[in-house]
C-alpha positions in Angstrom: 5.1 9.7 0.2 7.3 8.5 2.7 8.7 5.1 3.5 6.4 2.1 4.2 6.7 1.2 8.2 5.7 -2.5 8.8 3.6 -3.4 12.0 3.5 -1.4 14.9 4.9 1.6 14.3 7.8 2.7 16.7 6.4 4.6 19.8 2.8 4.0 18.9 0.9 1.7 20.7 -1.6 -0.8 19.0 -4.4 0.4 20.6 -3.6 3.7 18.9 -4.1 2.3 15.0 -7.4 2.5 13.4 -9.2 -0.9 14.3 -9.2 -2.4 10.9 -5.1 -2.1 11.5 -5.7 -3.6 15.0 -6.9 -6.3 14.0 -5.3 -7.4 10.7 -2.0 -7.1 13.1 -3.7 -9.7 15.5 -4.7 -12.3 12.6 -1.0 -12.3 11.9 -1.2 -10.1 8.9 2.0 -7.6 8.0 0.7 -3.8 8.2 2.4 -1.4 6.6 1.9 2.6 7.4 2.2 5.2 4.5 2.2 8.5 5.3 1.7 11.7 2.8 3.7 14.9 2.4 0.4 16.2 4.2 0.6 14.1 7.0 -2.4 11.7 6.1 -1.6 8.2 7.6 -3.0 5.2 5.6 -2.5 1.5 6.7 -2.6 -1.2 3.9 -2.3 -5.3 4.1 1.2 -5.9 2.9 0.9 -6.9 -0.9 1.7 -10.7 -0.6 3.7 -12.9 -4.0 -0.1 -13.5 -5.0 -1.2 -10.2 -5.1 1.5 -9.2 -6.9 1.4 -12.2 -9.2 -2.6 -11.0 -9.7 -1.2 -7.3 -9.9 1.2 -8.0 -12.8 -1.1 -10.1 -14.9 -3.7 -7.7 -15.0 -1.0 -5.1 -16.0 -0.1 -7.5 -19.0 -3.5 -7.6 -20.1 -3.7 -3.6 -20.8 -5.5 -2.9 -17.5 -2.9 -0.9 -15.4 -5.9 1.4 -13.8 -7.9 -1.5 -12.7 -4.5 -3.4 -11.4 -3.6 -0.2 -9.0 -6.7 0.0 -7.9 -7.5 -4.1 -7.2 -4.2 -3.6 -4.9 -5.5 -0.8 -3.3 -8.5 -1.4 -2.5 -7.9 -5.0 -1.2 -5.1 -4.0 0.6 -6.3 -1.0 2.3 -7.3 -1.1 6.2 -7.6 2.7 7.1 -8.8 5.2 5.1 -11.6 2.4 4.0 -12.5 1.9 0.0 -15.1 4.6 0.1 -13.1 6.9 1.5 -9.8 6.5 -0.5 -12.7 6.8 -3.4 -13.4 10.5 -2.4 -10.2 11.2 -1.8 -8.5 10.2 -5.3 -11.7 12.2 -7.0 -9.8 15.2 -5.0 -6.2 14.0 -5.5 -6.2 11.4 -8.3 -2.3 11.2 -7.7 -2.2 10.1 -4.8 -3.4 6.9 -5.9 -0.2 6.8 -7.9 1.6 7.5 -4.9 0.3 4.9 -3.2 0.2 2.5 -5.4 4.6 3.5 -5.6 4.8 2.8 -2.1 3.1 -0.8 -1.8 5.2 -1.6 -4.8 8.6 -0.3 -3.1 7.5 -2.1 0.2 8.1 -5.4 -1.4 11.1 -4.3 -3.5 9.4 -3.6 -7.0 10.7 -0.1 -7.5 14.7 -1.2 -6.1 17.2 -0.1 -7.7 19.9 -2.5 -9.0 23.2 -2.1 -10.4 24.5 -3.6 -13.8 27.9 -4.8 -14.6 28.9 -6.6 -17.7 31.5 -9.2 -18.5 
């Protein structure tokens, strides 16, 4: 996947974005824009301190499978629910993929450095 864009993407005019996108962007919401190795363009809700909150406790519970896909599915604008469905029966790893991105969008997956004293 490549990197998360937040709100209107550069060059592209909001009237271009799926509707869902459209409007989410004017209720004040942060949009982020995935797109695959393939080219497919997805547009989620950006995962806000309470999904995440949500998203962790239900990974401390045993349910990892049902915490990706509570953040998908809530978050997602464009493909819709039923849609991303079809497509992860096709390509279950791109749900993983996904899933990477919204985390790294936020700064879940960052990198830091170590240094002892």
């Amino acid at each position: 996947m490549s990197e998360a864009k937040e709100q209107t993407p550069a060059g592209i005019k909001r009237e271009q974005l799926p509707k869902a996108a459209q409007d989410a962007i004017t209720a004040g919401k942060k949009i982020l824009e995935l797109t695959g190795e393939d080219g497919r363009t997805y547009y989620f809700q950006k995962p806000t301190v309470l999904d995440m909150k949500r998203f962790i406790g239900t990974v401390t519970k045993g349910k990892t499978f049902q915490a990706v896909n509570d953040l998908l599915f809530e978050k997602a604008l464009h493909p819709t629910k039923d849609q991303l469905e079809a497509e992860f029966e096709e390509m279950p790893g791109r749900m993983v993929a996904l899933n990477n991105e919204l985390q790294s969008a936020i700064g879940m997956n960052e990198t830091l450095s170590t240094k002892k004293f």
